[in-house]
C-alpha positions in Angstrom: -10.3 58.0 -30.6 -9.0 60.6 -28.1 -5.6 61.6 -27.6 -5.4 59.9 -24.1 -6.5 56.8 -25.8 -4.0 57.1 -28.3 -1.2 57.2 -25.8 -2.7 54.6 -23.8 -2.2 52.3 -26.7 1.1 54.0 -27.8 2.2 53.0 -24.3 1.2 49.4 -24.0 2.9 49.0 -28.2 5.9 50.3 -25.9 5.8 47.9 -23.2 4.8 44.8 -25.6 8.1 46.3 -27.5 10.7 46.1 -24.4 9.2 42.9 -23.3 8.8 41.3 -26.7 13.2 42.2 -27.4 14.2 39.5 -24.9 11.3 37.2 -24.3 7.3 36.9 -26.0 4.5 37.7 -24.0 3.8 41.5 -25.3 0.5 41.0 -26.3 -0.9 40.1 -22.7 0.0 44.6 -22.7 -1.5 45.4 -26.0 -5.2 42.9 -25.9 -6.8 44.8 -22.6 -5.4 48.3 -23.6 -7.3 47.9 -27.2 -10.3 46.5 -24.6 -10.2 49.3 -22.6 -10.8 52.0 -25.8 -13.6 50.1 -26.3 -12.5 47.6 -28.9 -15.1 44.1 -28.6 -12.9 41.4 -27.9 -12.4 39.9 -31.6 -11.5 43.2 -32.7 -8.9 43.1 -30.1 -7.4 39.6 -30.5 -7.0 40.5 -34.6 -6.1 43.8 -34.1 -3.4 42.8 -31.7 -2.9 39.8 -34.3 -2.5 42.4 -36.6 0.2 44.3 -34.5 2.8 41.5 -34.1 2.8 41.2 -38.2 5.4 44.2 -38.8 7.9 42.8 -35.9 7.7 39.7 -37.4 8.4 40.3 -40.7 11.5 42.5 -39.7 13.0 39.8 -37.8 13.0 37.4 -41.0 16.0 38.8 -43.1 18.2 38.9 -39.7 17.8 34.9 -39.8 18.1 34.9 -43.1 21.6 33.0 -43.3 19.8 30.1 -40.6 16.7 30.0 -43.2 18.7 29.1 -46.4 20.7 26.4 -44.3 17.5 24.6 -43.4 15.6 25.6 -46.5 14.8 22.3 -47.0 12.6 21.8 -44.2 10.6 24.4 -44.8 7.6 23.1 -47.4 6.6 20.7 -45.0 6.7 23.0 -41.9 5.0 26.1 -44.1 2.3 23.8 -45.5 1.0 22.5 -42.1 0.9 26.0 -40.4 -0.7 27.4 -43.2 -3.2 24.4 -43.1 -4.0 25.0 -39.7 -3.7 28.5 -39.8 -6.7 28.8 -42.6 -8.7 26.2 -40.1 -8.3 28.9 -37.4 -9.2 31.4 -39.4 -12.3 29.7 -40.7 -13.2 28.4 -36.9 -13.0 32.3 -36.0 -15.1 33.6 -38.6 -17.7 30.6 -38.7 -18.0 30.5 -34.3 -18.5 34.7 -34.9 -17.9 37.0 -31.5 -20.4 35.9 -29.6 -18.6 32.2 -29.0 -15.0 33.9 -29.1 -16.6 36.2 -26.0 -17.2 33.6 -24.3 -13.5 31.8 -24.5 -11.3 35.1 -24.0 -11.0 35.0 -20.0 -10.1 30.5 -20.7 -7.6 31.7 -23.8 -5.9 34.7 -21.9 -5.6 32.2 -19.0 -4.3 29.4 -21.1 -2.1 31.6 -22.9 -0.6 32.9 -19.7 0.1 29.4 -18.8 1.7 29.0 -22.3 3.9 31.6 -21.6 4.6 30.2 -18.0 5.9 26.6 -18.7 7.5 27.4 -21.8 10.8 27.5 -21.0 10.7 24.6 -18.8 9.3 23.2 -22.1 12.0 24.5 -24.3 14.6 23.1 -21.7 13.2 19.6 -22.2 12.6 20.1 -26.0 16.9 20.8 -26.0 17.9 17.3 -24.6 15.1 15.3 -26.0 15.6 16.2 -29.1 17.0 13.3 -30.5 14.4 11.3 -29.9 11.3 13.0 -30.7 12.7 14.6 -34.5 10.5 12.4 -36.5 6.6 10.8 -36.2 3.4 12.5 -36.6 3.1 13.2 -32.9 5.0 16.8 -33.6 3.0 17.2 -36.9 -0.2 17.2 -35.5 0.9 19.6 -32.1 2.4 21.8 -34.8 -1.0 21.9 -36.8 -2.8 22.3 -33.4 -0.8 24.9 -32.8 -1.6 27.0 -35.9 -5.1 26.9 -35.3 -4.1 28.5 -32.3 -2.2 31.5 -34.0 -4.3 31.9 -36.3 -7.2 31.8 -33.9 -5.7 33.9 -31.3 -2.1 33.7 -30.8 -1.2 34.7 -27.5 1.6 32.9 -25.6 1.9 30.5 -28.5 5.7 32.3 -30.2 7.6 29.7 -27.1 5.9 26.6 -27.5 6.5 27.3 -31.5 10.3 27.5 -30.5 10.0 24.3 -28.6 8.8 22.2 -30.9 10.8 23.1 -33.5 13.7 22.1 -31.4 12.0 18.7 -30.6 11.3 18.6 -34.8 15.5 18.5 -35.2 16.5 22.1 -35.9 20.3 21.8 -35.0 20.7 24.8 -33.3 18.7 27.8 -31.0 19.4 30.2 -34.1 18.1 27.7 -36.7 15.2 27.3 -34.1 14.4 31.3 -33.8 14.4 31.7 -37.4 12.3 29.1 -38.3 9.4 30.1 -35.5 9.5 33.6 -36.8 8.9 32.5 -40.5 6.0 30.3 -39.0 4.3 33.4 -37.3 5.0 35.6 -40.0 3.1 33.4 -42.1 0.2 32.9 -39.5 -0.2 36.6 -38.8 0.1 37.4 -42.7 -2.9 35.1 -42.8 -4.7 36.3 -40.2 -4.4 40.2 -40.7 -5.5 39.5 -44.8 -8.4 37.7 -43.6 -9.8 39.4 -41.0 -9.4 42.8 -42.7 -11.8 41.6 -45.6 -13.8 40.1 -43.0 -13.9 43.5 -41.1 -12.7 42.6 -37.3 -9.1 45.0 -37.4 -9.5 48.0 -36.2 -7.2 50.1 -38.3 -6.8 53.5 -36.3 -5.8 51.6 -32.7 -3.5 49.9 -34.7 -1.2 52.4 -35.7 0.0 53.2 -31.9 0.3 49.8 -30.8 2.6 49.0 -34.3 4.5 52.8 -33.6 5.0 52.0 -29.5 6.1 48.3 -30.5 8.8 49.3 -32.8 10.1 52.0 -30.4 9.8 49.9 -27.5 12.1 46.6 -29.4 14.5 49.2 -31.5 15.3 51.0 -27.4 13.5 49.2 -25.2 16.0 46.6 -24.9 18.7 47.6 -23.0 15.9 48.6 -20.3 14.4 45.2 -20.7 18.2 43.2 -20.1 18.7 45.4 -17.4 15.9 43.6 -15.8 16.3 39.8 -14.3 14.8 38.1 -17.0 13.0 35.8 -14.2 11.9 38.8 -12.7 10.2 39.9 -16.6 8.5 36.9 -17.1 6.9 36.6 -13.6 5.4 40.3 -14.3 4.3 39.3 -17.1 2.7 36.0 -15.6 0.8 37.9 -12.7 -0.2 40.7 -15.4 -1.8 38.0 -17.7 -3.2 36.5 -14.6 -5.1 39.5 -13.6 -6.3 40.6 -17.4 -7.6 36.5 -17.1 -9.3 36.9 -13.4 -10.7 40.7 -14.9 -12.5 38.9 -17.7 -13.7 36.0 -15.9 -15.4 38.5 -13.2 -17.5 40.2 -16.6 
């Protein structure tokens, strides 16, 4: 890896950092600049995978207060993701990188639509609530939704959030804490088995983690300094163009 590469990917951990303190979407930054150093496209998505494990697991032990007040819900929660998170792993490694090649430019797309209706999502997940905390309509979107992480992840951290607020969590906090102990455990997953399975690439990693924890620990007064409408649509067009880039391959 040159040194130009190096920074490229330094730079894009930065950006995925700023953007990552006050909304999600940071990996729509980090997936084409690991393309364009000439990572194949599964060693991209679980290298990027890979990438969002450290800044997840640091955010755990700042919710840790909202965890132990809703510990109680967490077996049931934990056992489906991890369920559907091992499916997704499995339907990665058994569909290999020839099949995955073919879905990138319809899961960066889908992903960037993710990321798009979320809040609009979230804001209906707030004051339907009360009607949608129970049934096995949420448990099987919540297991879908783990195949998804585990499988590729992009975009998916919002809709996470939404659902958990549909599932009863009483507050936003409670909420947050929860979805970041459900990715932490689907990235976990993800970057144990596809390092034995050989798909992370180790060295482009180490830039992307470095930028990203620059980029949240400084980045964020930058990034609230910016309309966060105004964030998210740059992010939208960005993911956009990486999904119109890959369809024209």
């Amino acid at each position: 890896m040159t040194l130009a590469e190096w920074l490229l990917l330094l730079g894009a951990g930065l950006v995925s950092g700023v953007i990552n303190s006050v909304s999600s979407g940071g990996s729509f930054f980090t997936y084409p600049a690991m393309l364009s150093v000439g990572l194949v496209p599964i060693e991209a998505a679980t290298t990027t995978l890979a990438a969002l494990t450290p800044g997840n697991l640091a955010a755990v032990p700042e919710y840790w207060p909202e965890v132990r007040a809703q510990r109680r819900r967490y077996p049931a929660i934990l056992s489906v993701v991890f369920v559907g998170g091992v499916i997704g792993i499995l339907l990665l490694l058994w569909t290999g990188a020839d099949a995955f090649d073919a879905l990138v430019p319809w899961l960066i797309l889908g992903a960037t639509l993710l990321f798009a209706v979320s809040p609009a999502v979230r804001r209906w997940a707030e004051t339907a609530a009360p009607s949608l905390t129970d049934g096995w309509v949420g448990v099987a979107t919540l297991f879908a939704m783990a195949i998804y992480l585990t499988y590729f992840g992009s975009g998916v951290g919002n809709m996470v959030l939404a659902l958990l607020i549909i599932r009863g969590f009483p507050d936003f906090l409670s909420a947050n804490a929860a979805k970041n102990i459900v990715m932490t455990l689907g990235t976990v997953m993800a970057t144990i088995a596809y390092s034995f399975a050989g798909f992370i690439a180790w060295w482009p990693l180490v830039p992307v983690v470095l930028g990203s924890a620059i980029g949240g620990r400084f980045g964020s007064k930058i990034a609230r300094s910016i309309p966060l409408p105004a964030l998210r649509a740059f992010v939208i067009a960005f993911g956009l163009f990486v999904a119109a880039v890959q369809f024209a391959r």
